[in-house]
Structure formats: structure tokens, C-alpha cells
TIVO-2410 file (N, C-alpha, C; in nm, 3 decimals):
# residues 70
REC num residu      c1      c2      c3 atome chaine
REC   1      X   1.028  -1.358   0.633     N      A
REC   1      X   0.961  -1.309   0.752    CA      A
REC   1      X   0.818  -1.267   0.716     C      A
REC   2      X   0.736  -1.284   0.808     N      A
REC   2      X   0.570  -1.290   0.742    CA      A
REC   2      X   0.554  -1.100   0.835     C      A
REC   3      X   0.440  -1.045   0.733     N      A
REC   3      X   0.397  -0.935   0.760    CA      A
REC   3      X   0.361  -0.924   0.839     C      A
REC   4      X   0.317  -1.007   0.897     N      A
REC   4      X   0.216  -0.986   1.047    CA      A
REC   4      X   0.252  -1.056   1.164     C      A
REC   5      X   0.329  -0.980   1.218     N      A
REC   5      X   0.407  -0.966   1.364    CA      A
REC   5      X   0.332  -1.056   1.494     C      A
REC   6      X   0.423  -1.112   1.582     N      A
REC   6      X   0.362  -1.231   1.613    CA      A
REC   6      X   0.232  -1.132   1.776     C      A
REC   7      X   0.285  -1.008   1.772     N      A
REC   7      X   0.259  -0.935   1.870    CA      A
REC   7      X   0.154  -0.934   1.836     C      A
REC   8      X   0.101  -0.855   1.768     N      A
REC   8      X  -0.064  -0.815   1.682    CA      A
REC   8      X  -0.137  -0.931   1.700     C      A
REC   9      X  -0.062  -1.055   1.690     N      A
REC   9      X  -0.173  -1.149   1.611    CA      A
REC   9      X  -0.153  -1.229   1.741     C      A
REC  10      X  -0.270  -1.295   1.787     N      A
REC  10      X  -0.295  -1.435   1.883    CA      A
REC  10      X  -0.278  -1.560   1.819     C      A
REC  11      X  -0.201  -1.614   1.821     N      A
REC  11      X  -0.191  -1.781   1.740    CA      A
REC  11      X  -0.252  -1.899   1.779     C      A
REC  12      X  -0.310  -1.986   1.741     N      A
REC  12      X  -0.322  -2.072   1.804    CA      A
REC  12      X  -0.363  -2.192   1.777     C      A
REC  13      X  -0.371  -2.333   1.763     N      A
REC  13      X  -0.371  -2.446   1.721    CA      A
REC  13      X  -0.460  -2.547   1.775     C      A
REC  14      X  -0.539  -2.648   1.711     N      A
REC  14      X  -0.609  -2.696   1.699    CA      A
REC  14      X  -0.569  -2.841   1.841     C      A
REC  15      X  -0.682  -2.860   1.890     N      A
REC  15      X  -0.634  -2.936   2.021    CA      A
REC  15      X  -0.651  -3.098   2.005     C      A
REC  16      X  -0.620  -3.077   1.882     N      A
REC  16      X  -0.660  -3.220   1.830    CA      A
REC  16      X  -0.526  -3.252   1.756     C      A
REC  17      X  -0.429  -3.149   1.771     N      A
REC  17      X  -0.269  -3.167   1.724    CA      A
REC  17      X  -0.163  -3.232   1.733     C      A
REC  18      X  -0.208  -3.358   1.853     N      A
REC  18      X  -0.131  -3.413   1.894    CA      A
REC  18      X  -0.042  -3.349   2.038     C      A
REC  19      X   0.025  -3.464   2.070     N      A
REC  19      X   0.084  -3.483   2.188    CA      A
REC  19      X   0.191  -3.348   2.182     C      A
REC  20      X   0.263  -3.352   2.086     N      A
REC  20      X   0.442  -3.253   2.067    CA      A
REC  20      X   0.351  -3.132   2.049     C      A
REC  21      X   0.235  -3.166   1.901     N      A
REC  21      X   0.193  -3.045   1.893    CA      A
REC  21      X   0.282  -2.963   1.813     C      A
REC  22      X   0.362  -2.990   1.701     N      A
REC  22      X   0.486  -2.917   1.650    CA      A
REC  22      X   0.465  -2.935   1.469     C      A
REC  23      X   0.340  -3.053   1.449     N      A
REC  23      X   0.330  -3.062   1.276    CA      A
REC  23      X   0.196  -2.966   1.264     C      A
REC  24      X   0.164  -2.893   1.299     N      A
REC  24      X   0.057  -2.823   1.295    CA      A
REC  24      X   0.017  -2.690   1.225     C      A
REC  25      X  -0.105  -2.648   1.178     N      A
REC  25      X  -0.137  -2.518   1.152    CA      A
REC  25      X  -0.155  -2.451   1.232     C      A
REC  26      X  -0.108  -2.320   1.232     N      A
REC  26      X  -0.173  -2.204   1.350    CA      A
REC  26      X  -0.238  -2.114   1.277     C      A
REC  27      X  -0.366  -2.047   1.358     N      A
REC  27      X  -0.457  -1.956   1.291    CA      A
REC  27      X  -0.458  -1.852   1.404     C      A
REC  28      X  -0.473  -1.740   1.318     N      A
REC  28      X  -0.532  -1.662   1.387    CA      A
REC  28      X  -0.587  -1.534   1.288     C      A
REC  29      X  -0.711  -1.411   1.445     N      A
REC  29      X  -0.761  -1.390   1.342    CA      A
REC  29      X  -0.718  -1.248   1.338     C      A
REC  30      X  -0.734  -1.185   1.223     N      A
REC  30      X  -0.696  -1.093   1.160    CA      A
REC  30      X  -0.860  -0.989   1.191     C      A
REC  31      X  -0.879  -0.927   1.260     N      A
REC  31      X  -1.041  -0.887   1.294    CA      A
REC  31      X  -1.068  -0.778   1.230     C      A
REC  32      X  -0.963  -0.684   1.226     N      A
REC  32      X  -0.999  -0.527   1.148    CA      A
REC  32      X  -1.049  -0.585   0.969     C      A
REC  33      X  -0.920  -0.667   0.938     N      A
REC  33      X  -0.973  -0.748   0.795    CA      A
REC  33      X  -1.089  -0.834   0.753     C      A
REC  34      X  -1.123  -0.866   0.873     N      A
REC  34      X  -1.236  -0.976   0.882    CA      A
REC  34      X  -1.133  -1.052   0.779     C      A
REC  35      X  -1.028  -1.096   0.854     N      A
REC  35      X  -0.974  -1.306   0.780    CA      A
REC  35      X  -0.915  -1.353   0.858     C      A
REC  36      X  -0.880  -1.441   0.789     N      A
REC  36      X  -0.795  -1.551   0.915    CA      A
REC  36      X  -0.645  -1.582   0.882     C      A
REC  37      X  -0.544  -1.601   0.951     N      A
REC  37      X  -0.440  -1.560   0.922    CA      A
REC  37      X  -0.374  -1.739   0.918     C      A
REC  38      X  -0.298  -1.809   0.855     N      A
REC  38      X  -0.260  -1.910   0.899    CA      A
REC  38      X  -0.084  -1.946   0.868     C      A
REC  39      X  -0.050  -2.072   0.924     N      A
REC  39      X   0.116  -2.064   0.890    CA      A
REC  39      X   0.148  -2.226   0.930     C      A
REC  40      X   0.260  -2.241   0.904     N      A
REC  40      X   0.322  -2.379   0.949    CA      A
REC  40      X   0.394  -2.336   1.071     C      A
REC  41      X   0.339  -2.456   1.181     N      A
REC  41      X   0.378  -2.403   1.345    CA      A
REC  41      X   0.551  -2.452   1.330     C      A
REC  42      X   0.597  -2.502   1.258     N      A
REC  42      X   0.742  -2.567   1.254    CA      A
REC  42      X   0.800  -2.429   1.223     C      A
REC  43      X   0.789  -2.341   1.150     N      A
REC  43      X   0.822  -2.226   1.058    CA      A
REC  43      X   0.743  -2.072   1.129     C      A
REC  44      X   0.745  -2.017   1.257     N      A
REC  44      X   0.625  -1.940   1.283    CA      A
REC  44      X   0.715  -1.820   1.225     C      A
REC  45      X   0.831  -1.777   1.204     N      A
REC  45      X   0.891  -1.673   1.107    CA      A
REC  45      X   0.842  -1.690   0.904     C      A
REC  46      X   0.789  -1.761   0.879     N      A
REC  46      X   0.789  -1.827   0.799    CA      A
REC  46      X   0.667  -1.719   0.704     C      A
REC  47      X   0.630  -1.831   0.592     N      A
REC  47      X   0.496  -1.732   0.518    CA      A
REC  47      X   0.356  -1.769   0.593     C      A
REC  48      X   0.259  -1.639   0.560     N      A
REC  48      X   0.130  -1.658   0.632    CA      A
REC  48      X   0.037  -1.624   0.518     C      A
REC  49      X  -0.041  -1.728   0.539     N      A
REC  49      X  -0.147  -1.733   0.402    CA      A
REC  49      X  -0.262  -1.634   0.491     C      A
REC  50      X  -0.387  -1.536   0.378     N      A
REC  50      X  -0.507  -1.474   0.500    CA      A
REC  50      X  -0.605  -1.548   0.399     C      A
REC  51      X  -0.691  -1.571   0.450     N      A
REC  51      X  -0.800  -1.616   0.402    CA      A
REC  51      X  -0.914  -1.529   0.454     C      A
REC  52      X  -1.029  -1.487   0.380     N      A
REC  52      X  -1.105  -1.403   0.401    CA      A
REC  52      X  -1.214  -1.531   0.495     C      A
REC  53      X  -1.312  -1.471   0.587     N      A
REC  53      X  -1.376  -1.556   0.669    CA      A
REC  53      X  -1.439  -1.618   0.605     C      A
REC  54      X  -1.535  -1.574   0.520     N      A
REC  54      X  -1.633  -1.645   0.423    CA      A
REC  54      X  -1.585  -1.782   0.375     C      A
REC  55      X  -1.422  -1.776   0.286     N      A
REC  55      X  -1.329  -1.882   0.217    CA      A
REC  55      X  -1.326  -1.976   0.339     C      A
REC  56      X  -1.261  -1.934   0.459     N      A
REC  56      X  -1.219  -1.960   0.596    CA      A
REC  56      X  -1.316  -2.093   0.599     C      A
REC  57      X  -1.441  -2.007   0.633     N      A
REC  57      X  -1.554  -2.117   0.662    CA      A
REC  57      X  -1.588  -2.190   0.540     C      A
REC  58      X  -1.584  -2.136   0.471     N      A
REC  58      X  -1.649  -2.289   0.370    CA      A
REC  58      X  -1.504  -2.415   0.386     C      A
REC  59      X  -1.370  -2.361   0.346     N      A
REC  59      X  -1.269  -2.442   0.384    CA      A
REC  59      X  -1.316  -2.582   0.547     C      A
REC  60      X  -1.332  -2.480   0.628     N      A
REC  60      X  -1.345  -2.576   0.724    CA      A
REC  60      X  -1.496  -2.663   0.739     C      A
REC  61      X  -1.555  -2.660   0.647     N      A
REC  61      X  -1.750  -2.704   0.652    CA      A
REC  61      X  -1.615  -2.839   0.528     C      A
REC  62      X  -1.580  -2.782   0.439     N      A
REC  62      X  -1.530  -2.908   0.319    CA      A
REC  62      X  -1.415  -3.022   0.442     C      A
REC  63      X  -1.357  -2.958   0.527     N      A
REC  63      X  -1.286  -3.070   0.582    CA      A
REC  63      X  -1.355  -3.146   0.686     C      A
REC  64      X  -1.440  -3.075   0.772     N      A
REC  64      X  -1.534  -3.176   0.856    CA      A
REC  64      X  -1.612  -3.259   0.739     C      A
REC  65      X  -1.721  -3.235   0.653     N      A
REC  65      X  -1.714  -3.334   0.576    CA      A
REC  65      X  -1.646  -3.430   0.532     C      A
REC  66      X  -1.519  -3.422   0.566     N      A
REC  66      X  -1.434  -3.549   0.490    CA      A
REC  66      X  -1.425  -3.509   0.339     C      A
REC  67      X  -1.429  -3.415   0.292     N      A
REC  67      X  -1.380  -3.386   0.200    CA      A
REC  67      X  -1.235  -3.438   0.154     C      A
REC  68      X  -1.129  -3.406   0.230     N      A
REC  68      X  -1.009  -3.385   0.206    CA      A
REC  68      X  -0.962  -3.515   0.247     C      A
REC  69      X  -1.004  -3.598   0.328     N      A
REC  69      X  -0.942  -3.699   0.362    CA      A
REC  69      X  -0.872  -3.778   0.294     C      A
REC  70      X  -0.798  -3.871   0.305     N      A
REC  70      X  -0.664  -3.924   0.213    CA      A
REC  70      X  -0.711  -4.062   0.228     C      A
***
């Protein structure tokens, strides 16, 4: 069970997730911490990684680049 209660936190997923919408990451943000909270939407009881914003954003500047692409 992840620390951070689904109440506290706003979830929410990328609209580019497809149709079901069910293989996805959910983020949300964590504001008093300044991070970002994330999880596997299949699993939302599951573990939640935080990423501090700074990490957050460079993470997402490396995948619009095509960094990560397969």
C-alpha cells in the first residue's frame, strides 16, 4: 500500500494513453514537497515513486527529445 492516500493526492494521466487508458503512468503532484508523485495505473494500491520537480523536469525534457525511445 503506497504512503500517499489516494484522497490527498489528484491523479492523473497523460491523454495520449490510449483508448482503455489502463497501461499507463499516473502523476501527481505532491505541492507542500515540491515533487511529483507517480505509479502504475494497473496497480493504483501499489508503490509510488516521488521525484523532486527539478529530476521531474529534466526526466520529461530527456523523453520529448526522444531520448528513451526504443
Amino acid at each position: 500500500m503506497s504512503e500517499f492516500p489516494d484522497f490527498v493526492l489528484r491523479w492523473r494521466k497523460s491523454s495520449h494513453s490510449g483508448v482503455d487508458k489502463t497501461d499507463c503512468v499516473e502523476v501527481a503532484a505532491l505541492r507542500g514537497a515540491r515533487a511529483v508523485a507517480a505509479r502504475d495505473s494497473k496497480d493504483p494500491g501499489g508503490p509510488v515513486l516521488a521525484f523532486g520537480v527539478g529530476t521531474w523536469s529534466a526526466f520529461l525534457g530527456c523523453v520529448k527529445d526522444g531520448l528513451f525511445d526504443l
